[in-house]
BALORO-929953 format. One line per 3 residues: number of its first residue (from 1); their letters; for each residue x, y, z negated of C-alpha. Coordinates in pm, whole numbers, plus 50000, padded with zeros to 5 digits. Layout:
BALORO-929953
NUM) a) X/Y/Z | ...
end
This chain:
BALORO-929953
1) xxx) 95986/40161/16231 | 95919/40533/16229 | 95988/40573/16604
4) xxx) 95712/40329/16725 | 95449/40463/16452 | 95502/40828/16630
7) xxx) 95518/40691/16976 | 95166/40509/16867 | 95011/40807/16742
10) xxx) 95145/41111/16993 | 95144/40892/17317 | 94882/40662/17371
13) xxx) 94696/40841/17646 | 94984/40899/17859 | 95051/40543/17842
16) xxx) 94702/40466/17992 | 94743/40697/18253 | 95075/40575/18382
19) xxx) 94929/40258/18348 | 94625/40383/18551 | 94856/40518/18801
22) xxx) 95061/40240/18873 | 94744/39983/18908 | 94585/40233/19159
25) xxx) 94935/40232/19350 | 94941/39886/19359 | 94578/39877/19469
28) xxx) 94580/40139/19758 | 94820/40126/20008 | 95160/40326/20106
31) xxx) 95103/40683/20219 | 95349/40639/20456 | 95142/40335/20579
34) xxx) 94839/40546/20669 | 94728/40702/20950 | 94727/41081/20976
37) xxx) 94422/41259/20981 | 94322/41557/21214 | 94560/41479/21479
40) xxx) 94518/41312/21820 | 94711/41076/22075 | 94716/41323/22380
43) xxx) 94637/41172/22692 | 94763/41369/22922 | 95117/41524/22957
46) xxx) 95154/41912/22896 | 95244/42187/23157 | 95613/42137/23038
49) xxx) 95674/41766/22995 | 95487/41757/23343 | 95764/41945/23474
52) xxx) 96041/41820/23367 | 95877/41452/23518 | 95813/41673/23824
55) xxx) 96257/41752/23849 | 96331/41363/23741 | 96109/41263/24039
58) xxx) 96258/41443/24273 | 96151/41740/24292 | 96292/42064/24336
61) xxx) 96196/42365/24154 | 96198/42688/24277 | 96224/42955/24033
64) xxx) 96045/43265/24083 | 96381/43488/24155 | 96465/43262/24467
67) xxx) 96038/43230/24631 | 96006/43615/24482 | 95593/43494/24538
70) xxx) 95355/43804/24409 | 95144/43659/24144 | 94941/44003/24220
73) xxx) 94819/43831/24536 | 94647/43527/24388 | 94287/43516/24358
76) xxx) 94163/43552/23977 | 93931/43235/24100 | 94231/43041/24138
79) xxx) 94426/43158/23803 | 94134/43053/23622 | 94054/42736/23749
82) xxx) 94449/42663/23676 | 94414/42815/23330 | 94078/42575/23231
85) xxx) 94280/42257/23387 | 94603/42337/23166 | 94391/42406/22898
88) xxx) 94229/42113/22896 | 94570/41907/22910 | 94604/41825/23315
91) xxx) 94824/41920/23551 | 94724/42170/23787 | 94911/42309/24069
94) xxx) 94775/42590/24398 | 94899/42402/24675 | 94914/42363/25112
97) xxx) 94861/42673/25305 | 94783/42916/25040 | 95191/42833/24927
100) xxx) 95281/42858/25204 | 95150/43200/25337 | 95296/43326/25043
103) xxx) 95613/43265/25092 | 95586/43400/25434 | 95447/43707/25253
106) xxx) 95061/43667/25397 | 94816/43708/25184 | 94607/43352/25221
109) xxx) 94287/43290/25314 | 94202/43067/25032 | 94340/42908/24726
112) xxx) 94343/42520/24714 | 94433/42352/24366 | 94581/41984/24278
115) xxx) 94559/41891/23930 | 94617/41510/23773 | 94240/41520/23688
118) xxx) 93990/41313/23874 | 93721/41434/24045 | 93432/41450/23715
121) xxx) 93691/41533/23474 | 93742/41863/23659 | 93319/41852/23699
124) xxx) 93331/41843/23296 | 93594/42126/23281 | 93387/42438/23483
127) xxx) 93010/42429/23423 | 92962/42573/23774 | 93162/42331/24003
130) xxx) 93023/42007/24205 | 93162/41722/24368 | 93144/41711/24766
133) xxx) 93300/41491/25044 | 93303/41139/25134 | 93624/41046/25325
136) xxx) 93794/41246/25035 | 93584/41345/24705 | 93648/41724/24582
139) xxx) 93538/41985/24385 | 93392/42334/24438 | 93445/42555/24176
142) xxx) 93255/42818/24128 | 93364/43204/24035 | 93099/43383/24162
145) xxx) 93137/43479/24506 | 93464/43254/24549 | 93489/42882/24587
148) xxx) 93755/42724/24464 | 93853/42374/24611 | 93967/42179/24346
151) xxx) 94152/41765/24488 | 94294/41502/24313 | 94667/41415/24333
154) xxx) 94631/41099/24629 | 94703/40768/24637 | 94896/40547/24922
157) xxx) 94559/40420/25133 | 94724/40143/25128 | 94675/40019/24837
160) xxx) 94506/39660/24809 | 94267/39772/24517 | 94184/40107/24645
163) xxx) 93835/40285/24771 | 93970/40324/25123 | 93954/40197/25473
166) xxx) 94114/40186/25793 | 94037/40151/26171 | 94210/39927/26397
169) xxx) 94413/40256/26554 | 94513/40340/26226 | 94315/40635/26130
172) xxx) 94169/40676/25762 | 93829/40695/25733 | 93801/40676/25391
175) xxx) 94090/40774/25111 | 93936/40829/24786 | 94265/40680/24628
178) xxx) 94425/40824/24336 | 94819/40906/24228 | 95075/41086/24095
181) xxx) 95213/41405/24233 | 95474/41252/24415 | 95256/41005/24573
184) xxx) 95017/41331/24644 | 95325/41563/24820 | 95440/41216/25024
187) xxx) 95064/41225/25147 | 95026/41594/25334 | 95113/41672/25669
190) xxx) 95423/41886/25634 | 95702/41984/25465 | 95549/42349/25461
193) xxx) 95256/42220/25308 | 95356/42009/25043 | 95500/42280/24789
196) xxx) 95339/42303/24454 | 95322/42636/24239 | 95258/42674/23896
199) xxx) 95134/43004/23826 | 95211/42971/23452 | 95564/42918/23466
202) xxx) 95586/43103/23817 | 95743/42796/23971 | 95757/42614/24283
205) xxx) 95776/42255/24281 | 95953/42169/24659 | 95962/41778/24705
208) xxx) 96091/41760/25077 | 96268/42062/25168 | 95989/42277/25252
211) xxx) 96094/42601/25149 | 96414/42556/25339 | 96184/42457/25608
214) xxx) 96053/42795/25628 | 96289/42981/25551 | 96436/42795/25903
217) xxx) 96149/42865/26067 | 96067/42476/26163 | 95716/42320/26122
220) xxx) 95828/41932/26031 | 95638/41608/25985 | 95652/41430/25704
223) xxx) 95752/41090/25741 | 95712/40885/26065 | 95520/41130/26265
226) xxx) 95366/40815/26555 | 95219/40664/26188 | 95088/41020/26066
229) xxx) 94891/41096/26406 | 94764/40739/26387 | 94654/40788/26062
232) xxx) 94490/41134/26152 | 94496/41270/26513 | 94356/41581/26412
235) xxx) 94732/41655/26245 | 94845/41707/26654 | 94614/42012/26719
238) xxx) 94690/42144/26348 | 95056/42148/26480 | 94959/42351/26759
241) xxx) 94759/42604/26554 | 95042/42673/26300 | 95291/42674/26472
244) xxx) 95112/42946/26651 | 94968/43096/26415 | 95266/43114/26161
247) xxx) 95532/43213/26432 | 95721/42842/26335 | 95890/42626/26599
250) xxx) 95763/42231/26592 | 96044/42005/26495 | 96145/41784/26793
253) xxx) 96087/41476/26610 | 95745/41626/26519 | 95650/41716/26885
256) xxx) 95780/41403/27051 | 95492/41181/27058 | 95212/41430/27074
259) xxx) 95183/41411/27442 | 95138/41036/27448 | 94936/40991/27127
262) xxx) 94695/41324/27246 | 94421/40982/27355 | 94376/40945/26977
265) xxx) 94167/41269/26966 | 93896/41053/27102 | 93826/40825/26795
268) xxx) 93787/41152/26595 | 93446/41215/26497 | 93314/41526/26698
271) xxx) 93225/41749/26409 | 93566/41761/26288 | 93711/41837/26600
274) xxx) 93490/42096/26666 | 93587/42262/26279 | 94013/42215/26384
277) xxx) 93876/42382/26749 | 93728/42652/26588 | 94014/42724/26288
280) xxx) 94265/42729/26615 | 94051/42950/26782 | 93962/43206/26540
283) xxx) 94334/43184/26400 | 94379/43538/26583 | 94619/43398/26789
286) xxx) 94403/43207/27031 | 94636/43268/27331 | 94899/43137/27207
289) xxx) 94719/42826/27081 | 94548/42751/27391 | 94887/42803/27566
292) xxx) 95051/42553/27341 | 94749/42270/27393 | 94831/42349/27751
295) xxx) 95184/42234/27707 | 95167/41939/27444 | 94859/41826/27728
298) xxx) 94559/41837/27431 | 94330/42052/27620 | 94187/41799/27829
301) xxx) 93880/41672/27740 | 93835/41910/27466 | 93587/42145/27631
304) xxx) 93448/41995/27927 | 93673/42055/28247 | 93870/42304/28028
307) xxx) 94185/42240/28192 | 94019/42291/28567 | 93902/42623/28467
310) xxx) 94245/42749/28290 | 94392/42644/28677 | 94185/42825/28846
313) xxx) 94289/43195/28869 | 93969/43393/28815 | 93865/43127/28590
316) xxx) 94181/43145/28391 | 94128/43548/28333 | 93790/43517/28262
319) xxx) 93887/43330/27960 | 94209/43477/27866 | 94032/43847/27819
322) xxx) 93787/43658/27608 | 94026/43497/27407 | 94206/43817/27378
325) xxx) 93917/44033/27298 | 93866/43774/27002 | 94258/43781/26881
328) xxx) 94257/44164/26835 | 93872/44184/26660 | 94051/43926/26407
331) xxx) 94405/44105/26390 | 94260/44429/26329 | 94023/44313/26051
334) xxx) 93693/44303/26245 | 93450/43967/26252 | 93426/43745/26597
337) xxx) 93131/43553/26686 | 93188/43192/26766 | 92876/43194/26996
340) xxx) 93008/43433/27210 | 93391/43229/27238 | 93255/42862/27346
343) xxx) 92951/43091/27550 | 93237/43219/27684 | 93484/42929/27782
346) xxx) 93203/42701/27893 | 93026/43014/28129 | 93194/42854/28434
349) xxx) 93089/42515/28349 | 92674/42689/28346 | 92752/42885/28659
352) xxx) 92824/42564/28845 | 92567/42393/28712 | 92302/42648/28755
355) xxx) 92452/42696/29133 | 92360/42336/29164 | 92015/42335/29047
358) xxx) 91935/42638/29248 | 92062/42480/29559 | 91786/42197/29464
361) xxx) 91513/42469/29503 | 91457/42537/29139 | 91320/42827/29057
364) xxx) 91635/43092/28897 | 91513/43092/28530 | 91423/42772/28508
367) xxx) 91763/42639/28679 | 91948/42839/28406 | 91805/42665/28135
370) xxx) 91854/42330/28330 | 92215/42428/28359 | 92254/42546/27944
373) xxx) 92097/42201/27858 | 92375/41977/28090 | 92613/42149/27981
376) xxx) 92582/42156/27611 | 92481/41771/27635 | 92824/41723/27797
379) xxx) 92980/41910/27562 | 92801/41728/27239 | 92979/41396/27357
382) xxx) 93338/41578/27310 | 93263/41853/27063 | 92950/41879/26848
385) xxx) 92877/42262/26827 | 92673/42321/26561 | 92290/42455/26644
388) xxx) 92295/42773/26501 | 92579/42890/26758 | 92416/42627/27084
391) xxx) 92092/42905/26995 | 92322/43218/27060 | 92514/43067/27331
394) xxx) 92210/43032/27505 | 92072/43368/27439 | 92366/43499/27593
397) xxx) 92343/43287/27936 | 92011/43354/27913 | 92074/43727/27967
400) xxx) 92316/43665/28306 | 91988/43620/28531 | 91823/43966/28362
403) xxx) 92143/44184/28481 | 92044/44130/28852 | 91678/44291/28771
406) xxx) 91741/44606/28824 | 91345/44714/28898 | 91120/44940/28648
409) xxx) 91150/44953/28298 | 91338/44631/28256 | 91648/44746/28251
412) xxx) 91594/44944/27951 | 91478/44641/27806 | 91774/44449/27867
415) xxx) 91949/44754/27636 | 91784/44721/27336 | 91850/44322/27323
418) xxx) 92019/44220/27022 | 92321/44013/27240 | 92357/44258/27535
421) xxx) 92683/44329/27391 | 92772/43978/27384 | 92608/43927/27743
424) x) 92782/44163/27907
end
């Protein structure tokens, strides 16, 4: 009777508030029940979790004590696009030639990156960047004077549901189709060219044996080579310019069907052969490329009547010292005019032609420019130089009549032009 009179009179408000406490328990529910504040489902996998999927996938990773790559020699453009990518939870990657130049200790001409993020996801990322490109969309990103080029891991083409399309040769026209890494490395040319490296982590991802590739010395298809020229013809003269350019010998399996495939090159639109034409020739090793085209038979039809000049023998030293001249202006560091090149490998084709015309009883300068016009109509069907170097080129035949004036003050004149170098 005493007990519950003290528990009455020292205790009542702690009896409410338990009370209290267990009705508002009852009403709300479980902590463990609700959802956690302040955190977020990532969507994207991080730079380690993406490599470990890399190795499951088949990949092999080269650690930085085997490719011994000097991270010294990448651009700061390129570290910092990788850097904003990462940050921003994708996977980004330099890839293609830069990778590979490295490993054969060059320094590269450019940095290329791959990342897991599509085309305006890496537009959001860098404030100065745009999209370009139709048969492929891309990114330029923007570090002041550098341009980064920033791709999508691809997609098969083949894909039912995908933004692409094919001719009846098999050539892709249009590939904006989307993957995974894997699908992207089973997508480039070669095995030389499909290595991915991580700056980060300092590691090279190798998915089909390219760095023993190199190390061998071999330049090597991937996949069915008669499907991959199909697909893109272009990938035949590419062959040709690394393997000259990069010292590597063409797989036999990669060279086989060049020869009888090399009709393909006509299908490709003229503007992009004339950009592969010009990387081979301004590779610095232009004598050894147009030796190779010889061989694998992709010089004809080209430049117009290309392969009747390199038979002939003056014809064929003509354009070897001009080819030369340009390989050691490049090797030694110096700039080379494209103008003066195709002036120079199409100057027979304008001789004959002007010969012609002047046998007709034109009048010498007008018959020149009669012969620059033919020609360089003949050549747009083939080749599509682009204006600003058809303007020089013509500048420079222009000039041949003036060096047989001999009279007066002309001469002088001749001197002071701004391509009398060139014309010489």
């Amino acid at each position: 009777m005493i007990k519950k009179l003290l528990d009455r009179i020292f205790k009542p408000k702690n009896s409410k508030a338990e009370r209290a406490k267990t009705e508002s328990a009852k009403a709300e529910p479980s902590q463990s029940n609700r959802p956690v504040l302040g955190t977020k489902k990532p969507t994207r996998k991080s730079a380690d979790a993406s490599k470990h999927d890399a190795n499951k996938n088949g990949a092999l990773t080269i650690t930085q004590k085997n490719h011994q790559i000097d991270r010294k020699l990448l651009s700061s453009g390129a570290i910092k696009t990788i850097e904003g990518l990462q940050k921003a939870g994708f996977e980004a990657y330099i890839v293609g030639g830069a990778v590979r130049d490295l490993l054969l200790k060059r320094i590269p001409k450019d940095f290329d990156i791959a990342t897991d993020a599509t085309p305006e996801e890496v537009n959001r990322v860098f404030r100065r960047s745009r999209i370009i490109g139709r048969r492929f969309r891309l990114v330029h990103v923007l570090f002041g004077d550098e341009t980064i080029e920033v791709s999508t891991f691809r997609g098969s083409h083949l894909e039912a549901d995908g933004d692409s399309k094919v001719t009846d040769s098999g050539r892709i026209i249009r590939d904006n189709v989307f993957g995974s890494i894997v699908d992207d490395a089973l997508r480039r040319d070669f095995t030389a060219n499909a290595l991915y490296y991580d700056p980060s982590s300092q590691d090279v991802l190798d998915f089909h044996h390219g760095f023993a590739d190199i190390q061998a010395g071999i330049l090597r298809m991937i996949g069915e080579p008669e499907t991959r020229y199909a697909e893109d013809p272009v990938r035949m003269l590419r062959v040709v310019r690394l393997s000259a350019k990069l010292g590597l010998k063409i797989d036999p399996a990669t060279q086989a069907p060049i020869a009888s495939m090399a009709d393909l090159l006509q299908d490709v639109p003229p503007s992009r052969l004339f950009d592969e034409m010009l990387k081979l020739f301004l590779s610095g090793h232009a004598i050894e490329s147009v030796s190779a085209l010889r061989v694998q038979h992709l010089h004809h039809g080209l430049l117009p009547m290309l392969d009747v000049v390199l038979e002939q023998p003056m014809g064929e030293r003509f354009v070897m010292l001009a080819l030369q001249n340009t390989d050691d202006r490049i090797l030694s560091g110096k700039s080379a005019n494209p103008s003066f090149l195709f002036a120079t490998l199409l100057w027979h084709e304008v001789l004959a032609a002007w010969e012609t015309y002047k046998a007709d009883g034109h009048p010498l300068i007008p018959a020149m420019h009669m012969a620059m016009s033919e020609v360089i109509a003949t050549q747009a069907e083939k080749l599509a130089i682009h204006n600003r170097y058809t303007a020089t080129m013509k500048e420079i035949w222009g000039l041949q009549p003036r060096f047989e004036q001999r009279a007066g003050k002309r001469p002088f004149g001749l001197l002071t032009h701004p391509r009398y170098r060139s014309g010489v």
